[in-house]
Structures are given as C-alpha cells and as structure tokens.
C-alpha positions, -999 to 999 in steps of 0.1 A, spaced: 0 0 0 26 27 9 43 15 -21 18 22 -43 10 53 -27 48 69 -30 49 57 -68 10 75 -72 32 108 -57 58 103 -79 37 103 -106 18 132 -100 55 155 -93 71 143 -124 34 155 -140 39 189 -122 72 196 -131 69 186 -168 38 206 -167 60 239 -154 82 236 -177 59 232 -205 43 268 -192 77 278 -196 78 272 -235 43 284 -244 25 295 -216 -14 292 -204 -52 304 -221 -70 313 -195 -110 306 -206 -140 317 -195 -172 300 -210 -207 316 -203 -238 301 -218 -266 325 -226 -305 327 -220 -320 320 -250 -344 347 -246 -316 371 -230 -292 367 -258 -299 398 -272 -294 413 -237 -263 395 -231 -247 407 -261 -255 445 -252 -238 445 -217 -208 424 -234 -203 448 -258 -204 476 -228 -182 457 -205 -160 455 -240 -158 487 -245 -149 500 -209 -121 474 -215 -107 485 -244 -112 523 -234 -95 517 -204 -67 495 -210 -77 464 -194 -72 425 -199 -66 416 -236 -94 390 -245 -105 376 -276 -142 359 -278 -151 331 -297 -195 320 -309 -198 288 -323 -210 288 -358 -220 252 -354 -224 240 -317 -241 254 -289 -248 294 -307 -259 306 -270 -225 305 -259 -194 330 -254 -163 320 -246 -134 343 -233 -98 335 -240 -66 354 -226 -37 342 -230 -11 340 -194 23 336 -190 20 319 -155 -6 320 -125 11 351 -111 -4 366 -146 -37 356 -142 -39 382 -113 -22 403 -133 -52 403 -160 -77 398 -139 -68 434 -122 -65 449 -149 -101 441 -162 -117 448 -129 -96 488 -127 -107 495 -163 -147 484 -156 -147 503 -121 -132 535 -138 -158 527 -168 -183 527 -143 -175 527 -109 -177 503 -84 -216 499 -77 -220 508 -113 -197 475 -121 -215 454 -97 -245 459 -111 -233 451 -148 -220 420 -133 -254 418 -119 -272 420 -154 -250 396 -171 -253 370 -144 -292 371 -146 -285 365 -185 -270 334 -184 -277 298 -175 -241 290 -167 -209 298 -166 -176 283 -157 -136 286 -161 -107 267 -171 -69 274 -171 -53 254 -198 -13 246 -208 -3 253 -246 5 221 -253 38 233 -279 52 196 -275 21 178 -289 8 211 -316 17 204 -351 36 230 -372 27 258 -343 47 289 -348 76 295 -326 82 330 -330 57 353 -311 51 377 -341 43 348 -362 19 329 -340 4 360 -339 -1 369 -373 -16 331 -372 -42 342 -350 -43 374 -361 -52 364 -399 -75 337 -383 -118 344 -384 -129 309 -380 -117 276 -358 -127 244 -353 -121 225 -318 -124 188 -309 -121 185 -271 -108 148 -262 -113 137 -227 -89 108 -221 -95 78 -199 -74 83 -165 -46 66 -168 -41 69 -205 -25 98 -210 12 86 -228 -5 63 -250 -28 92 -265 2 117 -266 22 92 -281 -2 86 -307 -6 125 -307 36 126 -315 32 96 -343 6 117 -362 25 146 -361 61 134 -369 37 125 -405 19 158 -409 48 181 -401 71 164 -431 36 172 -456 38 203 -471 -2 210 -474 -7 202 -441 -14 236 -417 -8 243 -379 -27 220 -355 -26 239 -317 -30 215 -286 -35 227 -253 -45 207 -218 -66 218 -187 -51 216 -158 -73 234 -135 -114 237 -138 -119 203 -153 -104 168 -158 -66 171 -165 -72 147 -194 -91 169 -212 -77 181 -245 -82 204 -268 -71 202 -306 -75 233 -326 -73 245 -360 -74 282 -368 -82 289 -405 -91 324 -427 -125 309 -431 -150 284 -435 -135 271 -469 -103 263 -457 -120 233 -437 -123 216 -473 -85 217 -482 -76 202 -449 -58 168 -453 -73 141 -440 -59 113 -418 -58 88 -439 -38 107 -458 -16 114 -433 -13 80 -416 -18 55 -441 -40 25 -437 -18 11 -414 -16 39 -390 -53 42 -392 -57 11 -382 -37 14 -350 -54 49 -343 -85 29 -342 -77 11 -319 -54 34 -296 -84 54 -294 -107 30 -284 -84 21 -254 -78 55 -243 -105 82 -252 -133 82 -230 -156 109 -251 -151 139 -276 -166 170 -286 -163 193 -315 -174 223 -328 -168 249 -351 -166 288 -340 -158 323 -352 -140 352 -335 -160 383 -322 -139 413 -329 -166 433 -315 -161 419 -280 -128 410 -281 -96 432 -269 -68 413 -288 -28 422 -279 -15 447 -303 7 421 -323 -26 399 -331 -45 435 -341 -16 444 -361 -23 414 -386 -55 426 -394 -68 460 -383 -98 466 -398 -109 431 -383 -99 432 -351 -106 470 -345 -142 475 -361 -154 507 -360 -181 518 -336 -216 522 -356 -220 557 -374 -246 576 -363 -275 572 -387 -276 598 -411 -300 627 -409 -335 623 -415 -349 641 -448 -374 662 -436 -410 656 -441 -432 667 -464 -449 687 -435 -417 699 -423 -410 710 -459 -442 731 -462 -438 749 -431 -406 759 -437 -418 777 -472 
C-alpha cells in the first residue's frame, strides 16, 4: 500500500514539473465560457459589448471571444492568453480597474449583476499550450500572432482521455504529427490541456483557418497516416478516449480586446469601428411646407 502510494506521488511530481516547464515554453489560455439565455441573448450581447468597451477604453485584460457557428450558438467563450498564475492576477486586475473607472464600483456590480441574470451558466478553465504535442505551431511570437491574427474561423475537438491513459494518447498525438509536419499542405494543429477547472485529461485540438472554406482543403488522416496507422489509431483510441466534442466557432472582434501584435495582422478586423450615427433624416413633407 505505501508502495503504491509513494509511486502515485511520484507520478503526480514528475506530471507537475513537466507541466512547469511546459508553461515555460508556451505559456497558459485562461477561458471563461458563459452560456446565454435563450431569450436574454440579445441582452447579453448589449452589456458584453459595454463591458467590452470600458475594457478597451481603459486598458484592461486583452481577450478575444469566440461563438460557435456550429455548436451550442448561445454561448461565449473568453480567451486570454497568461504567461504563469502570477499573470492571471495580473489580467484579472486589470479588467476589474478598467470596468470600475468605466463605471464605478456599484455601477460594475451591477453590470456583473445584469450579465449573471443573462446566463444559465458559466464556468472557467486554465489550460497549458500544449507546444510539444501542436503540429507545425509557430515558434516566433510575431508569427503565432499573425496566425491568429489572420484567423476568423476555428474548429475545436475537445478529447477527454481515460485516466490513466495519457502517454499512450500523446504518443499517438507525436506519431501523427512526426507525418503531418514532413507534408507540405498540411497547416498548424494547436493542442492545449486543462489543468485546472476540469479533468486534467481533457484536451483540446484546434485548427485556426481564414475561413469556413479552408475546412475543405484540410488533409485528411488517412492521408496522413496510411492505412496502417489508421488502423492502430482505431484502436489506440478505443483504449484511451473516454468521449469527444467538436465544434466549429468564429471570432468576435466586436467583444474582443486582442494584444497589439494579433491586431496588427488585421486592423480593420480586429478594431471594427463603432456604428455611425445614422444619417439625418430628410425632412417631411410637412416639415418641408412649413418651412416655405
């Protein structure tokens, strides 16, 4: 028994410190997910887009938000990226300053008020960029931006591995990979892995394209693997994946606050310009005569 036990702790602080230093490399997202009120969507979106503002007005936590196209469409989800736990804070005082000098401190409260009443949930996960398992992920900052940056559309399968499982799915993870990075029309493949707010062996594949079309020139395992290594992912996946999820979703410039270097790709995305004032009214025909 205390066998096992010290070889279960030894486990879990070889898993710690690989995890560190793979925060080291490529960092954290820190998500928030909020599902909406059907019938106080419309609401939802109108305080989002004045907590928005009073973020980007006031220089506050850089946040891009993501609304799946196909999945769940009453649903927002809220992704910053951190360098470590001390930069959660970090973010997370910054958002709160800009909102209470938007607003002020009962005035915040009682935006945070509205949107709670608006939604039916709401939850949040810190996940590790998984750089080590990502396929053909940009190592330079400026270009992993400009990725993002040039990015309106994404599609994310969420695998939640069996407990236990773990190195046989990354190493099937590493096998697909050492194929697709040596293809030339094969495109960047991001994996990251939750490590707090939700099972540890939950990951999260995604693929950020320009658009919708770009889904139809992906290529396709098969093509990748072969029918042999289809053949044992088959059946490495039926050993170790417990359930998955997927969903397509596009990026909401209008809520988000993305870092400068992710703006900088595309501009007139990222920053949209507020809505003009609609132009004057002709006047009437009334008006018209009483003005003769």
């Amino acid at each position: 028994m205390k066998k096992t036990l010290m070889w279960c702790v030894i486990g879990l602080l070889s898993l710690w410190s690989a995890t560190r230093s793979q925060a080291q490399q490529a960092g954290y997202l820190d998500v928030y997910i909020a599902k909406l009120k059907p019938e106080k969507a419309t609401e939802a979106e109108a305080i989002a887009k004045k907590i928005t503002d009073a973020n980007r007005h006031n220089n506050g936590d850089r946040v891009l938000v993501e609304q799946p196209v196909y999945g769940d469409p009453y649903t927002l989800i809220f992704v910053t990226q951190r360098e470590s736990y001390a930069d959660v804070d970090k973010g997370n005082d910054a958002f709160m300053a800009s909102v209470n000098k938007a607003f002020g401190k009962e005035g915040s409260q009682k935006v945070f008020n509205d949107w709670s009443n608006c939604l039916v949930s709401a939850r949040s996960q810190l996940r590790i960029r998984r750089a080590d398992l990502s396929s053909k992920m940009p190592s330079d900052p400026q270009a992993f931006a400009k990725l993002v940056g040039e990015s309106r559309v994404l599609r994310t399968i969420v695998i939640h591995v069996r407990p236990g499982h773990d190195a046989e799915f990354e190493a099937q993870i590493k096998e697909i990979n050492a194929h697709a990075d040596k293809m030339p029309d094969t495109h960047a493949v991001l994996i990251s892995q939750v490590v707090e707010g939700e099972n540890s062996g939950a990951y999260y594949i995604t693929f950020l394209r320009k658009s919708l079309g770009d889904f139809d020139k992906e290529v396709m395992l098969p093509d990748i693997l072969g029918q042999e290594g289809m053949a044992k992912l088959e059946k490495t996946m039926a050993e170790v994946e417990q359930h998955s999820d997927s969903a397509i979703y596009r990026f909401r410039p209008d809520l988000s606050y993305p870092p400068d270097q992710v703006a900088g790709a595309a501009p007139d995305f990222w920053n949209p310009k507020p809505m003009m004032a609609a132009a004057k009214a002709k006047p009437s025909a009334a008006s018209a005569k009483t003005k003769k």
